[in-house]
N, C-alpha and C positions, 0 to 999 in steps of 0.2 A: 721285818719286811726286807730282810736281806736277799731274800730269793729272786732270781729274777721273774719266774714264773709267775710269781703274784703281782711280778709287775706287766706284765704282760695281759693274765688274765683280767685284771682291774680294768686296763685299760681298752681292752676287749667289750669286757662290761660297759662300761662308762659310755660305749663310741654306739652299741648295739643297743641300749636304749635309747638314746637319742635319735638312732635313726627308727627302732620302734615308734616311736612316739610322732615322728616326722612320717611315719608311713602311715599312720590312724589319719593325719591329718590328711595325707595326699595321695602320694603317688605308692601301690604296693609295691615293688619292686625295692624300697625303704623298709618295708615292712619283713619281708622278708630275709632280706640281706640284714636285718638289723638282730632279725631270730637267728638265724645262722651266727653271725656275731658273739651274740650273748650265750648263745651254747657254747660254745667254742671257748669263750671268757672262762664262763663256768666250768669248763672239765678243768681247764688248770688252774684254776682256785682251788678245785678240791683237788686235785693231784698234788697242788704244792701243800694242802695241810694234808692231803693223807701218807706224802711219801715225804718225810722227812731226809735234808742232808745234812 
């Protein structure tokens, strides 16, 4: 976990569900900033395992 990518993406992740989850309950504009988010987490999660340094 030395990369910072995965740190990044993690927390990307982490921030993008919780506002998924906050936007099912409420307001969309959570909803969708939260999928935006989680994509965004996700591409460099796998960037950081598929491109190794």
């Amino acid at each position: 976990m030395s990369d910072i990518r995965m740190v990044i993406g993690g927390l990307f992740l982490v921030y993008g569900v919780i506002l998924i989850v906050a936007g099912l309950v409420g307001n969309s504009v959570n909803l969708w900033t939260g999928l935006i988010m989680a994509v965004f987490g996700g591409t460099f999660v796998v960037w950081a395992r598929v491109k190794r340094i």
